[in-house]
N, C-alpha and C positions, 0 to 999 in steps of 0.2 A: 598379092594374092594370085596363085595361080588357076587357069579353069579348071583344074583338079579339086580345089577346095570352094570352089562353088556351090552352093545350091539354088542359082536361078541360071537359067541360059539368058545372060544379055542378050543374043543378036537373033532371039524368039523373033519371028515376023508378026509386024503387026496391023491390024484391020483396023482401020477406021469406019466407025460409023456414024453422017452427020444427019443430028437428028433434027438440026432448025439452024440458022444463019448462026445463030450464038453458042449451040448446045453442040458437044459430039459425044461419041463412046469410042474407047480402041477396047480392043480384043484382043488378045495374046495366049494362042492355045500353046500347051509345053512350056508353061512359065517356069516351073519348080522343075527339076532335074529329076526327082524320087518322090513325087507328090504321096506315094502309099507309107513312106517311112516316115516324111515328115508329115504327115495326120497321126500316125500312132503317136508322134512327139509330144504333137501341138494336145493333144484329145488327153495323153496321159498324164502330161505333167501339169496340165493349167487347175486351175481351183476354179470350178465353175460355178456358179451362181443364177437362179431364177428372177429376172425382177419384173416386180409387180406396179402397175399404173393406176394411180387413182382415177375409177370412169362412177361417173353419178354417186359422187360423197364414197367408193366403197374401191377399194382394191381387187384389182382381176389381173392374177399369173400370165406371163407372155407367155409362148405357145415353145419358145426353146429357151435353150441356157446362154448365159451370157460371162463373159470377165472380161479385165481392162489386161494387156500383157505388157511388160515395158521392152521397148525392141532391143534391147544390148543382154536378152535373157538366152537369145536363141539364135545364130545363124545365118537364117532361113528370114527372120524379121528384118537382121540388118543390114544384111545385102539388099534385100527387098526395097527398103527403106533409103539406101544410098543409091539403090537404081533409079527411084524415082525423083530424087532430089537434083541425079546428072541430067535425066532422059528431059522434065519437064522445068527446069532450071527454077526450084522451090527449096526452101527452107521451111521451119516452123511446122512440122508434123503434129497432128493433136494424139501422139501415139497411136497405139494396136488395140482395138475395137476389135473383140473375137465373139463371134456367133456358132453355138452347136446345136443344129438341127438334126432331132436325134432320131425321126424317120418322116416320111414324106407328111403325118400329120402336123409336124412341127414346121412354122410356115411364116412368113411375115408381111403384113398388109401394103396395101399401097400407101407412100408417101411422101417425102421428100426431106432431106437433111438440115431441115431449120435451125435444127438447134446453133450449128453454123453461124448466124443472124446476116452475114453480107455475102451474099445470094448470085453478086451478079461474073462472079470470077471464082471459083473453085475448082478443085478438084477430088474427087472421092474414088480412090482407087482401093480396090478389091481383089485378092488373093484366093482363089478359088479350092478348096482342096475335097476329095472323096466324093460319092454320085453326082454324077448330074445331073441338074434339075432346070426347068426353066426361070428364068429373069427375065420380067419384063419390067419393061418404061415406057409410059403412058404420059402422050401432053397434061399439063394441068388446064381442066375447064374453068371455067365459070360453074360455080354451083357444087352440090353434093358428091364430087366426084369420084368419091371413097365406100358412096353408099347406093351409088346408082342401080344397081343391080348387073352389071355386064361382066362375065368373068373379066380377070387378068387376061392377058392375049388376044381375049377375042374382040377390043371394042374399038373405035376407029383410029387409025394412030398407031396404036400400040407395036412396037419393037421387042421382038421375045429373041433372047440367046441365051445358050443352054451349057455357061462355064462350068467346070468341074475338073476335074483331075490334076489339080496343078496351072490352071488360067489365070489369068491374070485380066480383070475388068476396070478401066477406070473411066468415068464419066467426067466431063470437064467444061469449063467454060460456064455458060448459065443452067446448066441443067438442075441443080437444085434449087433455082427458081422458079423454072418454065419444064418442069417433068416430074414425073412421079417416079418412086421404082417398087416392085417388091419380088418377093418368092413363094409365090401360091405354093398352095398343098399339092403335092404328087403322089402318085400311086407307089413307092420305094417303101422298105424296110430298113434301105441304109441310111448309112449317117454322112452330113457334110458340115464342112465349117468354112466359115466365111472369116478372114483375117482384114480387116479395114484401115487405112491410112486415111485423115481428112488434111485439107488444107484450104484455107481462104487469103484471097490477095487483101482482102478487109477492102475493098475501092467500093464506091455507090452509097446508097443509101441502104441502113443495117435494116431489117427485117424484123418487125416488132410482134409480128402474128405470134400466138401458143405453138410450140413445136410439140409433135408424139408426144414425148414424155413430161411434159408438163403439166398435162391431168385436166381434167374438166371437175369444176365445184361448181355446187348449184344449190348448195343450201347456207342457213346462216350460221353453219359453228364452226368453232375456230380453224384457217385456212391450214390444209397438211401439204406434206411436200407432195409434186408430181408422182415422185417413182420410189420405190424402195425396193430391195436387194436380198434376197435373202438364199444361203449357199444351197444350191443342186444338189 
């Protein structure tokens, strides 16, 4: 493959951010070569879908769209995908995890990638494409830390950068043990999509807490699934 039929610049510079002895983030701004063609790609050809999370016995719509993509569909995926399998010497991807936030009201909470369940060696790399918006990661406290009251960004800790146009973000090491992350609401009209790789070394002990999507029940009739799916 020549760098002519590329679409990621491999030798992108990249920033490291270390956010605790165990946790880092790299940065890589000009990840994608055409980030604006490949959003019209990614945005026009995927089947989108809303899903929904059981909170208190009842289902409540997430704030953007969602679908699963398989990375030999497109390009841009599996370049993406064999960069990181060279750069951070991994195998065993859990696929393409695509998010479409379709203007700065569409938004996603603080939290942490549990569904993963072994927590203490991963890595969750993220494909940035269309405005930018702020990302933060916030240490995990002790306590309500999801419902404290302190915006995104502004609470002690908190690490905000502001991928977009073709970045490339991948958090690693213990971070979705010991960090939270999310993408507050922004004052935008435009739209961004988030393309996600995960990967776990499976080492430690697995992580048994409820993850996001597996729903909180609180009454006695018969137990439903976490999340449900339903097409955009």
């Amino acid at each position: 493959m020549t760098d002519d039929e590329l679409t990621i610049d491999r030798r992108a510079a990249v920033r490291r951010i270390d956010l605790d002895a165990t946790s880092w983030a790299d940065l890589v701004e000009g990840f994608v070569r055409d980030p604006g063609d490949e959003f019209r790609t990614v945005r026009d050809t995927t089947e989108w879908g809303q899903t929904e999370v059981l909170r208190y016995d009842r289902y409540i719509p997430e704030n953007r769209l969602g679908a699963s993509i398989r990375s030999d569909t497109m390009p841009l995926l599996r370049q993406t995908e064999l960069h990181l399998s060279s750069r951070y010497r991994t195998q065993r991807w859990d696929g393409v995890a695509a998010i479409l936030y379709r203007n700065g009201e569409d938004y996603q909470g603080l939290h942490g990638d549990r569904e993963m369940k072994w927590l203490d060696d991963t890595l969750v790399a993220i494909v940035v494409l269309g405005v930018r918006r702020p990302f933060v990661l916030r240490p995990r406290r002790p306590g309500p830390q999801m419902r404290d009251g302190i915006p995104a960004g502004q609470g002690e800790g908190d690490v905000v950068v502001t991928p977009g146009e073709g970045d490339l973000l991948v958090m690693g090491g213990a971070a979705q043990r010991d960090w939270l992350h999310c993408v507050p609401r922004a004052a935008t009209d435009e739209e961004r999509i988030s393309l996600t790789w995960r990967w776990s070394s499976r080492r430690g002990r697995p992580d048994t807490n409820p993850g996001y999507s597996d729903g909180r029940q609180y009454s006695d009739r018969p137990r439903q699934p976490g999340s449900r799916a339903r097409r955009g």
